[in-house]
C-alpha positions in Angstrom: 210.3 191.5 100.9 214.2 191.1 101.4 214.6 190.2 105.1 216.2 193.1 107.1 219.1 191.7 109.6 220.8 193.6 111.7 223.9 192.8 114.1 223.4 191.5 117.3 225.4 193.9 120.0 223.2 193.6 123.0 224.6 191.4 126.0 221.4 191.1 127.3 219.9 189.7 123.5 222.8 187.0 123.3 221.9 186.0 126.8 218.9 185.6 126.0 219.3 183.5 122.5 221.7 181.5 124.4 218.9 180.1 126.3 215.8 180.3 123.8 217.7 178.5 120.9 215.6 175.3 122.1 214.3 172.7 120.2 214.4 172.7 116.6 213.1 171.1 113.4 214.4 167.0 112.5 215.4 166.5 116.5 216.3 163.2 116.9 216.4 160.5 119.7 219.8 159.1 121.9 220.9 160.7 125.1 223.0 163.2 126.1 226.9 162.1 126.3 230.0 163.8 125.2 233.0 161.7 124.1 236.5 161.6 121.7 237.1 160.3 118.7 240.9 159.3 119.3 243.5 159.4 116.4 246.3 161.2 114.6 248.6 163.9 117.7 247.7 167.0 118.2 250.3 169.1 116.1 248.4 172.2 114.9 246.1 173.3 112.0 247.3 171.0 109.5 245.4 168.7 107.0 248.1 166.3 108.1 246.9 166.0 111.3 245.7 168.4 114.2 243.2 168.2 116.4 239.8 170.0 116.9 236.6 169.9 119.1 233.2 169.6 117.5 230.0 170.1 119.4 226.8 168.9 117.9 223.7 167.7 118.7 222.9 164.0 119.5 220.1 162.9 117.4 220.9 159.4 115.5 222.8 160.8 112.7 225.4 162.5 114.5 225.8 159.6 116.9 227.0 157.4 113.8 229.2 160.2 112.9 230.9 160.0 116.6 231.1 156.0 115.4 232.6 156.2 112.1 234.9 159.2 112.7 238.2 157.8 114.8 238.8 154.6 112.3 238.3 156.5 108.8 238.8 160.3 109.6 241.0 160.6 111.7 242.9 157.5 110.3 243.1 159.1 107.3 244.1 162.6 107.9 246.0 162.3 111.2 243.6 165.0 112.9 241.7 164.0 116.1 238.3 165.0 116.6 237.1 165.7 120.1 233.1 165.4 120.1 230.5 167.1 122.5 227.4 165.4 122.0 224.7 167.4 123.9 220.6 167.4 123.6 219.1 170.0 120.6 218.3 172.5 123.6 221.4 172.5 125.3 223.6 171.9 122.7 222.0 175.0 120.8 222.6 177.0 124.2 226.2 176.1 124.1 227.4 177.1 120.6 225.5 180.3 121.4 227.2 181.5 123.7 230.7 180.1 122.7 230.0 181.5 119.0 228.9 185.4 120.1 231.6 185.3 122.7 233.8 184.4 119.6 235.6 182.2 122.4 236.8 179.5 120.3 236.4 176.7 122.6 234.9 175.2 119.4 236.0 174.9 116.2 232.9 173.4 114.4 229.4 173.6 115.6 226.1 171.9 114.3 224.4 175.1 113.2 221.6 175.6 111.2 219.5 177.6 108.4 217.9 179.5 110.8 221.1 180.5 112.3 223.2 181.3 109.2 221.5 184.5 108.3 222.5 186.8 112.1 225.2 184.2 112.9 227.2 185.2 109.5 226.0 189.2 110.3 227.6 189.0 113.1 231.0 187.5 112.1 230.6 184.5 114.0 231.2 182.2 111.2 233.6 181.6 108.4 233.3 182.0 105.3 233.7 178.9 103.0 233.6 179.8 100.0 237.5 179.6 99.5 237.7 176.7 100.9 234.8 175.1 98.7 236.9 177.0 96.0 240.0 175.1 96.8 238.4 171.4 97.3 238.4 170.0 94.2 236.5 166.8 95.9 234.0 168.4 97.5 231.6 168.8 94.7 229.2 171.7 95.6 227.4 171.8 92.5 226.2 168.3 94.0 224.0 170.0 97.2 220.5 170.4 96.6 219.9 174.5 95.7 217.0 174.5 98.6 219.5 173.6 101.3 222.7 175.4 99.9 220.6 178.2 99.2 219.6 178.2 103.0 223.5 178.3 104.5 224.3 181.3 102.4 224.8 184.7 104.2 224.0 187.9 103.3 226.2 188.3 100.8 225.5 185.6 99.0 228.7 183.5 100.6 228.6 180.3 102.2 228.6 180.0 105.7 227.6 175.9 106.2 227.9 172.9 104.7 225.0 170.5 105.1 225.2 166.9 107.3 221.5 166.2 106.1 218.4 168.2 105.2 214.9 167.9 105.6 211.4 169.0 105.2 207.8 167.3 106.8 205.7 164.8 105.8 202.8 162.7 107.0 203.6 159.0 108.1 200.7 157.1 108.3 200.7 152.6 109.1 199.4 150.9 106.0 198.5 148.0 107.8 195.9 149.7 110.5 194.8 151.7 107.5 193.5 148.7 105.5 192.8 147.2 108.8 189.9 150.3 109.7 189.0 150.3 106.1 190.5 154.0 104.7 193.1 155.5 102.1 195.2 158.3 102.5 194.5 160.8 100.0 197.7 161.5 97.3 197.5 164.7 98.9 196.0 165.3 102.3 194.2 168.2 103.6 194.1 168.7 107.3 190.7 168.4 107.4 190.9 165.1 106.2 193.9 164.2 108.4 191.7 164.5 110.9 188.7 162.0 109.9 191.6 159.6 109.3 192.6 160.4 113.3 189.4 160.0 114.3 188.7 156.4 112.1 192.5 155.4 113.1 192.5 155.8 116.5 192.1 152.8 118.8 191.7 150.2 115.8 194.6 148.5 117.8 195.0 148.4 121.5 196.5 151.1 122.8 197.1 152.9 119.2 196.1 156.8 119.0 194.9 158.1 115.3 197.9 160.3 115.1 200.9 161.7 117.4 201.7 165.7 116.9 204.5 167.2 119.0 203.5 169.6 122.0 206.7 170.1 124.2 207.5 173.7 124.6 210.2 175.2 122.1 210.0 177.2 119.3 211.2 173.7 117.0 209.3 171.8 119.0 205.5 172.1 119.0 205.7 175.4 116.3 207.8 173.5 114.0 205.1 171.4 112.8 202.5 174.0 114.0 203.7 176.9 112.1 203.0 174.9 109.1 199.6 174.2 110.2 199.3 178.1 110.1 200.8 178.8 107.0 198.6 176.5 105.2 195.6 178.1 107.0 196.4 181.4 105.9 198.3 182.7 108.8 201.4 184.0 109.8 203.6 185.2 112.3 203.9 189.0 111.1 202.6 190.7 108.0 205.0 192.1 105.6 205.8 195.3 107.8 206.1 193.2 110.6 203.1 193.8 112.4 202.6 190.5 114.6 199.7 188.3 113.7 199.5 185.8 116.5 196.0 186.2 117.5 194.6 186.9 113.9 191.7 184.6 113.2 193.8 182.5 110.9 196.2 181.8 113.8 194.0 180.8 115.9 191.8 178.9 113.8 194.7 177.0 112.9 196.1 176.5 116.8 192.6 175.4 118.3 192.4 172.7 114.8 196.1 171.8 115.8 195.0 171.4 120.0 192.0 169.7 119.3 193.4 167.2 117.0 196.1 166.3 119.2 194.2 166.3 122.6 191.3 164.1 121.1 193.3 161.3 118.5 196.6 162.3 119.6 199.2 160.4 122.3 198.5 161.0 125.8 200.9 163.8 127.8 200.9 165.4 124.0 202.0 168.6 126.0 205.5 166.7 127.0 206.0 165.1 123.4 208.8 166.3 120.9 210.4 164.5 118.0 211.9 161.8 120.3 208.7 160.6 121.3 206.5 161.0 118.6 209.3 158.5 116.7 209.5 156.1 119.6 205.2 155.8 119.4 205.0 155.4 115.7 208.2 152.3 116.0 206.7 150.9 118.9 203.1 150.7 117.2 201.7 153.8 119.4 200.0 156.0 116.5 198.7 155.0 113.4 199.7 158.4 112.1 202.9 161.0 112.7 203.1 164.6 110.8 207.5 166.0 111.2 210.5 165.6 110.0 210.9 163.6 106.4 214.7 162.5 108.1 212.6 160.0 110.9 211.8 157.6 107.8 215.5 156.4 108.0 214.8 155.2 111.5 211.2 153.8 110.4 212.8 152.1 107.9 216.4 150.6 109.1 217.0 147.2 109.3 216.0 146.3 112.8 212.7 148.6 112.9 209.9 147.0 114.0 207.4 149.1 111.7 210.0 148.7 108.5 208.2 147.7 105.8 204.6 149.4 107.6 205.2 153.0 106.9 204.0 154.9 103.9 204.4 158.4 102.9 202.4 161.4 102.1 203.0 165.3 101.3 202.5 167.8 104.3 198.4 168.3 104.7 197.4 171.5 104.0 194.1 173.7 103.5 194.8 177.0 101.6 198.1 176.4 100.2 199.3 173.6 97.6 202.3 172.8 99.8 203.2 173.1 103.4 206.4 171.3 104.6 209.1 173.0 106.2 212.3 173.3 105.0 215.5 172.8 107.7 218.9 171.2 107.5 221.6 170.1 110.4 224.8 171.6 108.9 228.1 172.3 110.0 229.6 176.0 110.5 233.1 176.6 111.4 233.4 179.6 114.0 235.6 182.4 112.6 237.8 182.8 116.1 239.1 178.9 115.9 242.8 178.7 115.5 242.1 175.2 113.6 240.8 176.1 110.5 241.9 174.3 108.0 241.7 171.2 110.1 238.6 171.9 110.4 237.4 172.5 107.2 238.6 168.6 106.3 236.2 167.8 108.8 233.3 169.3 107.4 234.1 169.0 104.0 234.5 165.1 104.9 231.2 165.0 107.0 229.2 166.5 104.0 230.9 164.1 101.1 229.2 161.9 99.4 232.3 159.5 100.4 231.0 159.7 104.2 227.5 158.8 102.9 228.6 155.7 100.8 230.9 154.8 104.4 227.1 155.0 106.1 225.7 153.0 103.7 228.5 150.2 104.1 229.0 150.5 107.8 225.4 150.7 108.9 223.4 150.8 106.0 221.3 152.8 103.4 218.6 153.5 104.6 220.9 155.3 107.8 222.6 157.5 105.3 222.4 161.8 106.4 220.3 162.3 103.0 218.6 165.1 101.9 221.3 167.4 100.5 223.0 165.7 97.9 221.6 165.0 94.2 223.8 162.0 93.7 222.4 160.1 96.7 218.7 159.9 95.2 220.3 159.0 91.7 222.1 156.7 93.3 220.3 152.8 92.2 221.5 151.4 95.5 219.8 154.2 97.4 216.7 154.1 95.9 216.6 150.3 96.4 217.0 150.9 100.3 214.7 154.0 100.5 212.2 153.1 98.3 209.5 153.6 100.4 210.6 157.3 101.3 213.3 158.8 99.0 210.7 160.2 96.7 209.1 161.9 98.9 211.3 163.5 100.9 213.2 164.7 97.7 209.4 166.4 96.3 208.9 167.8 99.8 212.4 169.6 100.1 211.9 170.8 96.2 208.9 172.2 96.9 209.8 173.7 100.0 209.9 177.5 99.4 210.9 179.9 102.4 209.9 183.1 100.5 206.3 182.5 99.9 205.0 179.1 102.4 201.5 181.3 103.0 199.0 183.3 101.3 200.8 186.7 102.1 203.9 188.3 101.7 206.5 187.7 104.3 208.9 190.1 106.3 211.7 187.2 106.3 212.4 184.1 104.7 211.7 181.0 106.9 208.9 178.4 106.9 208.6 177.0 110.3 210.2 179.9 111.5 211.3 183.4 110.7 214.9 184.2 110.0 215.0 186.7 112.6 217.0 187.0 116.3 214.5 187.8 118.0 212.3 184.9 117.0 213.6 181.8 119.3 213.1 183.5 122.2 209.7 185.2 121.3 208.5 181.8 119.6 209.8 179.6 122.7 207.6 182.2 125.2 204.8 182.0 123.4 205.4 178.1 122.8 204.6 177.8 126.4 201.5 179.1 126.4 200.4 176.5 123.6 202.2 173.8 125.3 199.6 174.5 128.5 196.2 174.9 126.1 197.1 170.9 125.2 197.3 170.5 128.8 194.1 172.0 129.2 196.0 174.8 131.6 194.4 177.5 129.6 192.5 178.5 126.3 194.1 178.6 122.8 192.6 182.1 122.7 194.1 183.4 125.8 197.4 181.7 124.8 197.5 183.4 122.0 196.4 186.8 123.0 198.9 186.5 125.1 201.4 185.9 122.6 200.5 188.6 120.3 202.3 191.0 122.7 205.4 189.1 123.0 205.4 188.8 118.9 204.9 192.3 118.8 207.7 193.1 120.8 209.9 191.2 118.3 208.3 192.5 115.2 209.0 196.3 116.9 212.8 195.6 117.0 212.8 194.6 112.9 211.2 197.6 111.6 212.6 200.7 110.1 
C-alpha cells in the first residue's frame, strides 16, 4: 500500500520530532565538536566563491569530510564551508527545528531516507532535480537505484544526494571462530546466531559471543531490532495501520533479541549504541556484531587492530529470505537558504565520485563513504582494499527492499523504520521501555504492552 503523508502543521508535533529524531541507523563514533573549514571570502551565492554553513552528524565519515574540505573544496571553488559537527541525537534535533522553522541558519543538513518523504511534504527541502539536470559531472545515473530511490519525494523529485549508504550485516572474528571450533553458515538464521553466541562467548578472556545495541532511540536498539521482527514475521502496524507491538510475533522476536543480548551479549547492553558495539568488536570485546554494513571500513582501515580478523555474513533471519535494513547519510539543501547554488557545489562535490577517489588518496580505500555509487565497487582498486566486505555490503543494499522486508503488507515503506512523522517519537518512547527489559527494569511483555498504546496513537493519526 502507497504510504499516506500528510503535512506537518502542528507546533506541538515539530517540538516534539525536534527532540525524538534520536539515534539512527550507521551512527558512528568521534565526539561532539563544531569547527570551520576556512577558504575562499564570503561574497554571496556564487560557484565562484560564497560561503555556507553545514551541520551534520559526527560519525567518522563526516569527520574526514571536515578534514579534506578547506584544502580541495574550498580551494577550488572559492566558497567557505562553516561545519557543525554535532552527535546523531543532537545534531538530528537541530536541523529539525532549524528546517520546520524554515530559519535558514543552515544551508545544508545531513538528512536522511527517513526524513525525505515529510521533510519534502512539507517544503523544507529543495528540490534538485534542476540542479542534477544542470551538472553535467555529477553523474546520477551512477547512484545505486536502492538509495536514490530512497531520497526522492512524493513526487517522484529528488530531495538528497547520498554521502554513503548502508544496510546490516553480521560481523563475526574468524580467528575465535576456528579457535571454538564452528562455521558461520552462508546464510545465518537467528536461531543459529545464537548457538554461535553461546559457543563464542568467553573463548577469549573477557570476549562476549556477540554485542547488539540496546541504548534507547528509535535508530538505536530498534534499528537492528526491527529487523529481528520483520524476519520473525512482525511488524509495527498492519496495512490499515492497526499497531502490532504486542502481537506474538513482536514479542517473540523482542524476548529472542533480550535474551540474546543479556546472556552472550556485552555487559551494560542497555547503554550500548553503534559507538560501542564498534569500539568492542576493534578492541577484541565480542566475537560477533549484527549493524551497520558502513563499520567494516573502520574494521578494516589500515591501523585496525581486528583488520584482516573480520568476516562477513548476510542479516540472520527466520521467516524471511532477507532482513537488512536499508539507510543512507545524505545531504539535503533547506529550501529557505539564501546560498543555493553555493550550496549545491557542495553537495554535488560531497557525493562525487572525485571526493571518493580524494578519500581513497588522502586516507585510504577502505575509508571511502561507499555504498551509493556503482563505479566504486567496479572500481579494481576498491575491490583490492575492501575485499573482505564490498561484496557484501553491495548484495545486502540490493536486496534491501522497503516495500515488502516482512511477511505482510505494509502501511509505509521503511525497513527499520516506518516512513511516517509520527514514528521517531512513538519508536524512541517505546525504545525506552525495551532499553529497561535489557536492564532487567521490567518484562519484555509489559514493555511492549505498553508500547502498543503509544503505537496506536501514531497509527490513529495515519488513517483515513
Amino acid at each position: 500500500m502507497a504510504a499516506r503523508r500528510r503535512a506537518v502543521t502542528s507546533v506541538a508535533f515539530v517540538a516534539g520530532l525536534a527532540v525524538a529524531l534520536a539515534g539512527c541507523a550507521g551512527a558512528g563514533g568521534g565526539s561532539s565538536s563544531g569547527g570551520d573549514a576556512a577558504g575562499g571570502d564570503a561574497s554571496g551565492d556564487s560557484a565562484a566563491g560564497g560561503e555556507i554553513s553545514v551541520i551534520m552528524v559526527n560519525n567518522p565519515q563526516m569527520e574526514d569530510l571536515q578534514t579534506l574540505t578547506a584544502d580541495n573544496f574550498t580551494a577550488d571553488t572559492g566558497i567557505t564551508v562553516n561545519f557543525t559537527v554535532l552527535p546523531e541525537n543532537d545534531v538530528r534535533d537541530s536541523i529539525a527545528t532549524d528546517f520546520s522553522a524554515q530559519a535558514g541558519q543552515y544551508d545544508v543538513a545531513t538528512i536522511s531516507n527517513y526524513e525525505v518523504p515529510f521533510f519534502s511534504t512539507n517544503g523544507w527541502l529543495t528540490n534538485l532535480d534542476e540542479y542534477v539536470a544542470a551538472d553535467e559531472e555529477f553523474n546520477q545515473d551512477d547512484i545505486l537505484a536502492p538509495i536514490a530511490d530512497g531520497l526522492r519525494g512524493e513526487d517522484g523529485s529528488l530531495y538528497g544526494q547520498p554521502f554513503y549508504g548502508e544496510s546490516s550485516f553480521l560481523m563475526y572474528r574468524t580467528d575465535v571462530f576456528e579457535e571454538a571450533g564452528v562455521t558461520m553458515p552462508e546464510n545465518p538464521t537467528w536461531d543459529e546466531v545464537a548457538e554461535l553466541a553461546e559457543a563464542t562467548d568467553g573463548v577469549q578472556d573477557g570476549m562476549d559471543g556477540i554485542c547488539l545495541r540496546g541504548l534507547p532511540g528509535w535508530g538505536q536498539v530498534f534499528a537492528p531490532l526491527t529487523t529481528v521482527v520483520n524476519t520473525f514475521g512482525g511488524t509495527w502496524f498492519d496495512e490499515n495501520f492497526d499497531a502490532q507491538v504486542n502481537s506474538p510475533e513482536f514479542v517473540e522476536a523482542t524476548q529472542f533479541y533480550v535474551d540474546l543480548v543479556t546472556e552472550h551479549g556485552q555487559p551494560g547492553a542497555a547503554n550500548s549504541g553503534f559507538t560501542e558495539c564498534l569500539n568492542a568488536m576493534t578492541q577484541g570485546g565480542t566475537a560477533m556484531w549484527y549493524d551497520a554494513t558502513s563499520a567494516a571500513g573502520s574494521l578494516e582501515a589500515e591501523d585496525s587492530p581486528v583488520k584482516g580478523l573480520i568476516g562477513y555474513a548476510p542479516a540472520p533471519v527466520k521467516e524471511t529470505d532477507s532482513s537488512g535494513w536499508l539507510y543512507s547519510w545524505a545531504w539535503g539543501i533547506q529550501e529557505a537558504s539564501t546560498n543555493k547554488d553555493a550550496a549545491w557545489e557542495f553537495v554535488s562535490w560531497a557525493s562525487s565520485q572525485e571526493y571518493e577517489e580524494l578519500v581513497a588518496e588522502e586516507i585510504g580505500w577502505a575509508n571511502v563513504p561507499a555504498g551509493k555509487r556503482t563505479s566504486t565497487y567496479e572500481n579494481p582498486e576498491y575491490q583490492e582494499a575492501a575485499a573482505a566486505f564490498y561484496e557484501a555490503t553491495e548484495q545486502a543494499i540490493s536486496s534491501a527492499d522497503p516495500l515488502d522486508p516482512g511477511v505482510q503488507p505494509r502501511p509505509a515503506p521503511g525497513i527499520q523504520f516506518v516512513a511516517v512523522p509520527e514514528f521517531a517519537g512513538m519508536a524512541t518512547e517505546v525504545s525506552l521501555q525495551v532499553s529497561a527489559a535489557i536492564a532487567g527494569q521490567t518484562t519484555v511483555q509489559e514493555a511492549l504492552d505498553a508500547g502498543q498504546e503509544l503505537a496506536q496513537a501514531a497509527g490513529d493519526a495515519n488513517k483515513g
